[in-house]
Structure formats: structure tokens, C-alpha cells
N, C-alpha and C positions, 0 to 999 in steps of 0.2 A: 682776199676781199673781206674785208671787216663786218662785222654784223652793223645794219644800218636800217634805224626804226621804223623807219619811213619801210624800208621794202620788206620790212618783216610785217607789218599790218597790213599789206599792200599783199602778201602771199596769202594771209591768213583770211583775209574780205574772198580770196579767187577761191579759196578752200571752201570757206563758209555758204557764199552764194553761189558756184557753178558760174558764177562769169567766164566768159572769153576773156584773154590777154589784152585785147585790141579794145574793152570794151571798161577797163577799171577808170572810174570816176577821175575825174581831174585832180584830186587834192592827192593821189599818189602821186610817184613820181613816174616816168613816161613807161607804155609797158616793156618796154625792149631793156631799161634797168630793171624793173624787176626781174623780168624773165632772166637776166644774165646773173642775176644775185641767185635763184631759183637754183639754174641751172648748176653754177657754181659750188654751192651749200650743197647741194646733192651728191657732186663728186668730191670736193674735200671732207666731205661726213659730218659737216657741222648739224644736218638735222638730224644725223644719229646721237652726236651729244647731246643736244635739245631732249631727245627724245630720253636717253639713258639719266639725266639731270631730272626729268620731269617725274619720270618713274620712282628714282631714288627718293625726292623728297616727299613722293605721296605715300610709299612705303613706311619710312621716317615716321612722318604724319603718322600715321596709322598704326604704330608700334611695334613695326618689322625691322628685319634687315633690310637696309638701303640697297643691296641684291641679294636674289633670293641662293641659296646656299645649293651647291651642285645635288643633283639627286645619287 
């Protein structure tokens, strides 16, 4: 499943506010796709590269190693 804009601002609104599934505003898309994108992105790791992409460039930024060097 491809990353897809809509269910990523659609995760990030349930993160942000503590909404229910059942209860995200109409301009998402219905909550049973997000939840399945969710669900999905959490087992194939995609929000761990998010996450490890997010890290690297704030490091970057900040005038580090994009990872930090084994201790």
C-alpha cells in the first residue's frame, strides 16, 4: 500500500486531537481506509522509515551525523 496524503494527514489529525476512528471529520477519507493504511504502515515499517528519515534530517540540520555513531 503506497503512502497516500489523504490517510497520512488523516493519521496525523487522530494523533494530534485523540479522536476516535469513527469520529474523523468528513474531508478524510472513510475511517476503515485510514485505519487499514495505519494498520498496514505499522506492519510493513513504513512508519519506522518516517521516523528514522525524520531523525536523520533534523540531525543533518543540526550539524550531526544523520545517525548517531555506535557507542
Amino acid at each position: 500500500m503506497g503512502i497516500d496524503r489523504a490517510g497520512v494527514e488523516a493519521i496525523l489529525y487522530l494523533a494530534s486531537t485523540g479522536c476516535q476512528w469513527r469520529q474523523l471529520p468528513k474531508e478524510f477519507p472513510t475511517y476503515s481506509t485510514v485505519q487499514s493504511y495505519f494498520y498496514a504502515w505499522s506492519r510493513d515499517g513504513t512508519f519506522e522509515r518516517i521516523n528514522h528519515a525524520l531523525v536523520a534530517a533534523s540531525r543533518a540540520r543540526a550539524g550531526r551525523e544523520a545517525t548517531p555513531l555506535p557507542a
